[in-house]
C-alpha positions in Angstrom: -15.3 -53.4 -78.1 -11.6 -54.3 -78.4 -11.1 -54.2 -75.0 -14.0 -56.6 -73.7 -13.1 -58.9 -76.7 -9.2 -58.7 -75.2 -10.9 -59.5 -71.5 -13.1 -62.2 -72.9 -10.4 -63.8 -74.4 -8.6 -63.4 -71.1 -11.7 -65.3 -69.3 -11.4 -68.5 -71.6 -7.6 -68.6 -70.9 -8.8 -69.0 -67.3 -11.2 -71.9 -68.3 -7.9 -73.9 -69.5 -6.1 -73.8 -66.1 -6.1 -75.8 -62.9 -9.0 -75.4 -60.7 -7.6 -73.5 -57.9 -7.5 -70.7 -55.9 -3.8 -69.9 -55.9 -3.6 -68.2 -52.7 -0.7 -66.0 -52.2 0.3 -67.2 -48.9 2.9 -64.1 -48.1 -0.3 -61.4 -48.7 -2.3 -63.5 -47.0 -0.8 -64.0 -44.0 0.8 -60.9 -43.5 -1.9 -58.5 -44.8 -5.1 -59.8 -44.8 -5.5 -62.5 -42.3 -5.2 -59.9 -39.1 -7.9 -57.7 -41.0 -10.4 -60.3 -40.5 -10.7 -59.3 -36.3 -12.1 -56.2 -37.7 -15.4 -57.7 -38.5 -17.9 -58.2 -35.9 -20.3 -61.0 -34.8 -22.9 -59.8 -37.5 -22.2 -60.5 -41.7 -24.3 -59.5 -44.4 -24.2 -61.4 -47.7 -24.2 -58.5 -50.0 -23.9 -57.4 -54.1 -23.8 -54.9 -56.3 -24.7 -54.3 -60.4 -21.1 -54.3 -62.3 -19.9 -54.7 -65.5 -17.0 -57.2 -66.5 -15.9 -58.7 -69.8 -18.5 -57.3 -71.6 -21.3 -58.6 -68.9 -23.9 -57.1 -66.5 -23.6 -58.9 -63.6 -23.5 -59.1 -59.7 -20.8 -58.4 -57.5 -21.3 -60.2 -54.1 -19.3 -59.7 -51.1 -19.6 -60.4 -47.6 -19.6 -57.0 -45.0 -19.5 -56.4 -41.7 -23.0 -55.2 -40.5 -21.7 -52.0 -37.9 -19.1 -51.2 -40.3 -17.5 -50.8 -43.9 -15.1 -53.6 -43.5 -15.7 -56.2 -46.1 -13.8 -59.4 -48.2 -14.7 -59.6 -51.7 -12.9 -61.3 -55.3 -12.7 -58.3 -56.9 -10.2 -56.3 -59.3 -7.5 -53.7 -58.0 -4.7 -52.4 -60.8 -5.9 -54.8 -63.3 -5.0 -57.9 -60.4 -7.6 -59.8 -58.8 -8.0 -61.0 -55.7 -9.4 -61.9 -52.7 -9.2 -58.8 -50.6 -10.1 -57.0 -47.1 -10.6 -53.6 -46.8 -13.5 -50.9 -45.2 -13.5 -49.0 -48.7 -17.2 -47.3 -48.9 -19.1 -50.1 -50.9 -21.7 -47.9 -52.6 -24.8 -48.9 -53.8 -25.2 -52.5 -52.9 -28.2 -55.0 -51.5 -28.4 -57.4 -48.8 -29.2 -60.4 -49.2 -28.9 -62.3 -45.8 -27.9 -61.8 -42.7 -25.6 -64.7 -40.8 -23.8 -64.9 -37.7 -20.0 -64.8 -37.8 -18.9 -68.2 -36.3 -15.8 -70.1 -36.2 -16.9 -71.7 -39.2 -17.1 -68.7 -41.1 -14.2 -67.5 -40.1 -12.2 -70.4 -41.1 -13.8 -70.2 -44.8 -13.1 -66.2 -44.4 -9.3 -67.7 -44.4 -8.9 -70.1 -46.6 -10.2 -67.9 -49.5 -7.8 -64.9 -48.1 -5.4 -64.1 -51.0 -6.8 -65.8 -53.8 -5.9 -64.9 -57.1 -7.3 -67.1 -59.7 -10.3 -65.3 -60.7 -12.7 -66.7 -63.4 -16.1 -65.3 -64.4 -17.7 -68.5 -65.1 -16.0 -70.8 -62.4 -14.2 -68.9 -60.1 -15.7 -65.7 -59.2 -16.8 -63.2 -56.5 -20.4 -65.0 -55.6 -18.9 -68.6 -55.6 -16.5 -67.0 -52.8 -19.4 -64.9 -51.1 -21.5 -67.7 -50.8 -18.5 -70.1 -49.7 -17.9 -67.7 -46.7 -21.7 -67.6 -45.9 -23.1 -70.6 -46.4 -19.8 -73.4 -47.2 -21.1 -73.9 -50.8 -19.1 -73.4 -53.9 -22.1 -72.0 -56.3 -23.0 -69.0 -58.7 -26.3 -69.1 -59.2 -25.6 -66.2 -62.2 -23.8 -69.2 -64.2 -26.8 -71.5 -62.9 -30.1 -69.0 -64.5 -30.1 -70.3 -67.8 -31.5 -66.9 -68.8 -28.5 -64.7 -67.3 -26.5 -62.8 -69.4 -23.3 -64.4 -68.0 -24.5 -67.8 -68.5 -25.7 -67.2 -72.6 -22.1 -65.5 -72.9 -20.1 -68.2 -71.6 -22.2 -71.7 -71.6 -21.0 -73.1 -75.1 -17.5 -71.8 -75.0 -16.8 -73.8 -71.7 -17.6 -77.1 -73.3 -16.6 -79.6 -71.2 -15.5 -77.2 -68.7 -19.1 -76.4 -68.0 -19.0 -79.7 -65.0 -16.7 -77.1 -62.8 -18.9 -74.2 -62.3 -20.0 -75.2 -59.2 -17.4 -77.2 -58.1 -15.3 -76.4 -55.3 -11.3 -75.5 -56.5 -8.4 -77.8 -55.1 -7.9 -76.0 -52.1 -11.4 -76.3 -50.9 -12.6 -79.9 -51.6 -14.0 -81.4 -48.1 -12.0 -83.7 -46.9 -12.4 -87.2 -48.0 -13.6 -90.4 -45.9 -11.8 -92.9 -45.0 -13.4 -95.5 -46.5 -13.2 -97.9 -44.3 -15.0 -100.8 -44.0 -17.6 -100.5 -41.0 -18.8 -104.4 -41.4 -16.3 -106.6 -41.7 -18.3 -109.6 -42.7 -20.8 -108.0 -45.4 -19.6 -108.8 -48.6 -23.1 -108.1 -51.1 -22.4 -104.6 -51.6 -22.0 -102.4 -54.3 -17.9 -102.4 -54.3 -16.7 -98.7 -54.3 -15.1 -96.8 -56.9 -14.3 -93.4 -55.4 -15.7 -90.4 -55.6 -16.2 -88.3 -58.8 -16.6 -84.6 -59.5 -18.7 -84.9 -62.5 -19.8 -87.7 -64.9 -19.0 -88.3 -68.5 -21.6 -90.0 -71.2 -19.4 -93.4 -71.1 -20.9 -93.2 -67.6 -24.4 -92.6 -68.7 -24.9 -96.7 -69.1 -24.3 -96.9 -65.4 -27.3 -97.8 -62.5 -28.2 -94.2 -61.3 -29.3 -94.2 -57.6 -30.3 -90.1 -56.7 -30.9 -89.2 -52.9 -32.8 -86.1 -51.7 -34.3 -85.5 -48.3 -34.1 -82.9 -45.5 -30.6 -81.7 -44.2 -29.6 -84.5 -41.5 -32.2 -87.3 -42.5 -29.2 -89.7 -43.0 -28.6 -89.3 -46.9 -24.8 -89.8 -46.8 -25.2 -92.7 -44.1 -27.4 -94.7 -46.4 -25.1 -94.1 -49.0 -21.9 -95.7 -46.8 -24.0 -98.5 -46.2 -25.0 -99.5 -49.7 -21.2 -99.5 -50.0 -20.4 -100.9 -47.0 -17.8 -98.0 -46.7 -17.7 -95.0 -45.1 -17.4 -92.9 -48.1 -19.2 -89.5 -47.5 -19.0 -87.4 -44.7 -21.7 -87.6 -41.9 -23.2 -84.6 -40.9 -24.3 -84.3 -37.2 -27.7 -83.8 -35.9 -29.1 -81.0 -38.4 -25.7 -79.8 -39.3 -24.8 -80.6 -42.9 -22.5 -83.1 -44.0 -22.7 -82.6 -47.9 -22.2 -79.0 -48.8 -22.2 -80.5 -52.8 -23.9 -82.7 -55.1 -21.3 -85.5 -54.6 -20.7 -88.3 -57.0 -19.5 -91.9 -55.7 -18.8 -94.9 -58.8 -19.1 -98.7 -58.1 -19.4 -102.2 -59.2 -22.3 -104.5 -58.4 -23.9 -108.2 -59.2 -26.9 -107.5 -60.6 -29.7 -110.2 -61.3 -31.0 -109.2 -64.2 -32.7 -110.4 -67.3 -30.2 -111.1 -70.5 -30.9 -109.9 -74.5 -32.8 -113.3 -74.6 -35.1 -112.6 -71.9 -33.2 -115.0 -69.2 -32.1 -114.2 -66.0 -28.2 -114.2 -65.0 -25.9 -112.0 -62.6 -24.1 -109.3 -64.5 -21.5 -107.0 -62.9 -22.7 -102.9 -64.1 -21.2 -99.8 -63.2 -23.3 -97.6 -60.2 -23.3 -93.8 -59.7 -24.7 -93.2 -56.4 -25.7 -89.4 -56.0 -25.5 -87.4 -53.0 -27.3 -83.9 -52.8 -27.1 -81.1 -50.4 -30.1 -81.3 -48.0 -33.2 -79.9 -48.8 -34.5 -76.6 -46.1 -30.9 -75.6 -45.5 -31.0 -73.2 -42.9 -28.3 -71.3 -45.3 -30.1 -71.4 -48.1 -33.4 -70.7 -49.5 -34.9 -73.8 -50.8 -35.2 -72.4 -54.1 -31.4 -72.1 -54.2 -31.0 -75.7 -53.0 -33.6 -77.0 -56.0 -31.5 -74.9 -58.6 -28.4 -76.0 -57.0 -29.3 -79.8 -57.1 -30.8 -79.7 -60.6 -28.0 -77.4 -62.3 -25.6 -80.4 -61.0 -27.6 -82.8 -62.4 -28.6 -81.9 -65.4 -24.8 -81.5 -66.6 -23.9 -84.8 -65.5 -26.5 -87.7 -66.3 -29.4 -87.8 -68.4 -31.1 -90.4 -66.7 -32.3 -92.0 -63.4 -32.9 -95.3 -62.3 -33.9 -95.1 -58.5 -34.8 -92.3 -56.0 -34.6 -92.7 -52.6 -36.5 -90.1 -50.2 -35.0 -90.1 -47.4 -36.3 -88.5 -44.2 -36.2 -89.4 -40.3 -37.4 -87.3 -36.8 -40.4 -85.1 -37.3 -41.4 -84.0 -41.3 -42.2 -80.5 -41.4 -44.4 -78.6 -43.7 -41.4 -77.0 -45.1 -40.1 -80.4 -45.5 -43.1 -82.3 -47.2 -43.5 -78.8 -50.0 -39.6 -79.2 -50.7 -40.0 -83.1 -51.4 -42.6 -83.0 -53.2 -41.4 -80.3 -55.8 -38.9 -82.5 -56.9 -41.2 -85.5 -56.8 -42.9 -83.7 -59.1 -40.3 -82.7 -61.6 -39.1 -86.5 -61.3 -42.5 -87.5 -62.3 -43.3 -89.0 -59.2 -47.1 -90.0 -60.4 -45.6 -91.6 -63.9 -42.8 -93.6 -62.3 -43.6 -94.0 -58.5 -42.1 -97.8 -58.6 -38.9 -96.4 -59.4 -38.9 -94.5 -56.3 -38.6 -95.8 -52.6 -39.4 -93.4 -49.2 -36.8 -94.4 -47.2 -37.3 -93.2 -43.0 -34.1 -93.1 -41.2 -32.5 -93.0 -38.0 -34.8 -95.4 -36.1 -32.0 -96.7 -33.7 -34.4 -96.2 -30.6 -37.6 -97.2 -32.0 -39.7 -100.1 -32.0 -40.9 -102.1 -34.7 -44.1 -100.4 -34.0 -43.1 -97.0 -33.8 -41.0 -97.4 -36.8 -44.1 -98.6 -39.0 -46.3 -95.9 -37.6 -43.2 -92.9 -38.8 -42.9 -94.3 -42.2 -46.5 -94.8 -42.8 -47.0 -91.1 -41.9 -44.2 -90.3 -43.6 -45.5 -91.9 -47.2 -49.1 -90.4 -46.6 -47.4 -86.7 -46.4 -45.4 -86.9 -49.4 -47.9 -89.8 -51.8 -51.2 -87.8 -50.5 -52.4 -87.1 -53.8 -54.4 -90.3 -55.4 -54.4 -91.2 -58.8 -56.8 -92.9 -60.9 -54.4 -95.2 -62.9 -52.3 -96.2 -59.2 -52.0 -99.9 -59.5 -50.0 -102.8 -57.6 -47.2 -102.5 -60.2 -46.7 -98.7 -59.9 -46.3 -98.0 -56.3 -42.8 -97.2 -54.4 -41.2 -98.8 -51.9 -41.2 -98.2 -48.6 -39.1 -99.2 -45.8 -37.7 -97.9 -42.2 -34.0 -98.4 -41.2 -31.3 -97.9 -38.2 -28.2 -97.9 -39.0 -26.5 -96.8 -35.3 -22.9 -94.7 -36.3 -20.8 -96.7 -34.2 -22.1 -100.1 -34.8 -19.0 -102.5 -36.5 -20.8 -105.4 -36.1 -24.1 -106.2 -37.3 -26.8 -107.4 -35.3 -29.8 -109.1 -37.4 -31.8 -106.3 -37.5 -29.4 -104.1 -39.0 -28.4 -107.7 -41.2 -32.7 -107.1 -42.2 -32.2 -103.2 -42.6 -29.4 -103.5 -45.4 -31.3 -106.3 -47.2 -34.3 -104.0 -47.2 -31.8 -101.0 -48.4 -30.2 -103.2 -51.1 -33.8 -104.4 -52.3 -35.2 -101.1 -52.7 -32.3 -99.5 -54.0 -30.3 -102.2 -56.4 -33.0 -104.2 -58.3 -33.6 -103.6 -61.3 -36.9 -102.5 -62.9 -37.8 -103.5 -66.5 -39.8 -100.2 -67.4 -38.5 -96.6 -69.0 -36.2 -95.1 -66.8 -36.8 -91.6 -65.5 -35.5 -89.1 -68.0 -34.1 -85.3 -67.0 -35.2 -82.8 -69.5 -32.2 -80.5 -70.2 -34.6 -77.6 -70.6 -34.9 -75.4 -67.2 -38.0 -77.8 -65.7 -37.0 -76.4 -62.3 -37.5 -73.1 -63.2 -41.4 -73.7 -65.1 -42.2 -75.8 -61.9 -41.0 -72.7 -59.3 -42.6 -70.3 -61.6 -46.2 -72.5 -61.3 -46.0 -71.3 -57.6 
């Protein structure tokens, strides 16, 4: 007992120190670095039952399929750190199977060495998952019923924002943010990013995004800025491996205490999420991902933009629609708005015809108290990567985009229950 009270104690210290790795370059380079040719083209995302700091938990590595040969954050004469070796592994399960890639490789390498170990932010399934998949996540400090998570959630405090975000060493690179139209002024004026949110921000205009992996989430986003402020994924390759967090300013039209309408300046937090039906993840680990972020961070929504383009799977539509459901799609549907992207080569026609199939996938179940008032909006946009200057029809686009997304309704805003809702909605089947 003395001991795992000595260790606990040992894991808050960690919570008190910089966010970071702290690779040690020298081992790195020289001892674990040219172990990495030993793995082959086949990885399995793997873990194992353990005990630590007085916990039951799972140990995850990543291991070579034909062989022994492994990385894992793990514990060797009382030092941890990210290691290499084909020590037997034991009993253990698999939990995926992925390709080794140049990708992989690369996050194989930038974890190489590290030694900042924490339980509750920093630990061996964060860097598993990181390798496999480019996320920084332990869904163990996400289950609000794991024993990790009940030992450590109230002691972290205001610590708890960093579970699942990425250390120093890891953050994506940032945009440029660089204007792409020169002469479009009526945007929301930009911030920068933010890893997390604090209550004062809570007052703010909160503008959520969800939709499939590479429907154009982080493109909208630049353009309600007018900047290019999140990275753009290509084709059906990710851009936003994170729930990402971008502040701003905007003129708002809006009615006064007295009831009169005047232009007031209010703060914006526009919300990125990793797409839904990652081909890295299960969507279940997506929807806990996406609402663990959230749920930290604001308690409130004021829009929700689905946004989808191309063809919209089944998978698609069933992944949409659990989270229109925990949003209360049916009880707020005019604070939502079905956005359908990427429509650079289509006509006018053809665009109607996608977003109208599009809203009768995902609002296909009729309700008896639907009215005028309570409906979302609706709207089809191109928005071509390497346009600078704007012809009218993307001039009509991003006054559709700003209409939908930036005025203000005068009804209850969507509230987020800081109970598990994910988790009673998933277990509903």
């Amino acid at each position: 007992l003395l001991q795992e009270m000595a260790t606990y104690e040992d894991e808050k210290t960690s919570w008190g120190v910089s966010h970071r790795l702290n690779i040690n370059q020298q081992r790195s380079e020289q001892h674990l670095l040219p172990l990495l040719d030993k793995f082959g083209s086949t990885l399995l995302l793997c873990y194992a039952n353990k005990h630590l700091y007085g916990c039951d938990y799972e140990h995850w590595f990543v291991k070579d399929k034909q062989s022994d040969w492994k990385i894992e954050f793990s514990q060797n004469n009382a030092v941890f750190h990210v290691n290499v070796d084909c020590n037997p592994v034991g009993e253990h399960w698999t939990r995926q199977e992925f390709a080794m890639t140049s990708e992989v490789k690369e996050r194989m390498k930038k974890v190489c060495g590290a030694t900042n170990y924490s339980l509750a932010l920093r630990n061996c399934e964060h860097v598993a998952r990181y390798i496999q998949a480019g996320v920084w996540i332990s869904f163990q400090m996400v289950n609000p019923d794991s024993f990790m998570r009940k030992k450590f959630i109230e002691g972290l405090a205001e610590k708890t924002k960093l579970i699942n975000t990425f250390p120093d060493e890891l953050r994506p690179p940032g945009e440029s943010f660089q204007t792409i139209y020169e002469d479009i002024t009526d945007n929301v004026h930009c911030g920068g990013p933010r890893d997390a949110l604090s209550e004062k921000d809570e007052k703010g205009y909160n503008i959520l995004l969800i939709g499939p992996t590479g429907a154009g989430k982080s493109s909208i986003i630049n353009h309600l800025f007018n900047q290019r402020v999140c990275r753009i994924g290509h084709g059906a390759k990710p851009g936003t491996r994170e729930v990402h967090f971008t502040q701003g300013e905007y003129w708002f039209y809006m009615k006064n205490k007295k009831g009169r309408m005047e232009n007031k300046m209010s703060n914006v937090n526009i919300i990125d999420t990793i797409g839904l039906c990652d081909n890295m993840l299960e969507d279940a680990e997506v929807q806990s991902f996406i609402e663990e972020s959230l749920k930290i961070n604001i308690l409130h929504i004021d829009k929700v933009l689905v946004v989808c383009s191309g063809r919209i799977t089944q998978n698609h539509k069933d992944a949409i629609k659990l989270f229109l459901r925990l949003f209360k799609f049916k009880k707020y549907k005019q604070r939502f708005a079905f956005i359908y992207s990427k429509c650079d080569d289509q006509t006018e026609e053809e665009r109607s015809e996608d977003l109208e199939k599009m809203c009768e996938l995902l609002d296909d179940e009729p309700d008896e108290n639907d009215n005028e008032s309570n409906q979302p909006d609706k709207i089809a946009v191109a928005f071509p990567p390497d346009a600078t200057v704007p012809s009218e029809e993307i001039r009509n686009d991003l006054k559709n985009l700003k209409r939908v997304a930036l005025t203000p309704i005068d009804s209850k805003r969507i509230s987020l229950d800081k109970r598990n809702w994910l988790a009673k909605f998933l277990a509903r089947g």
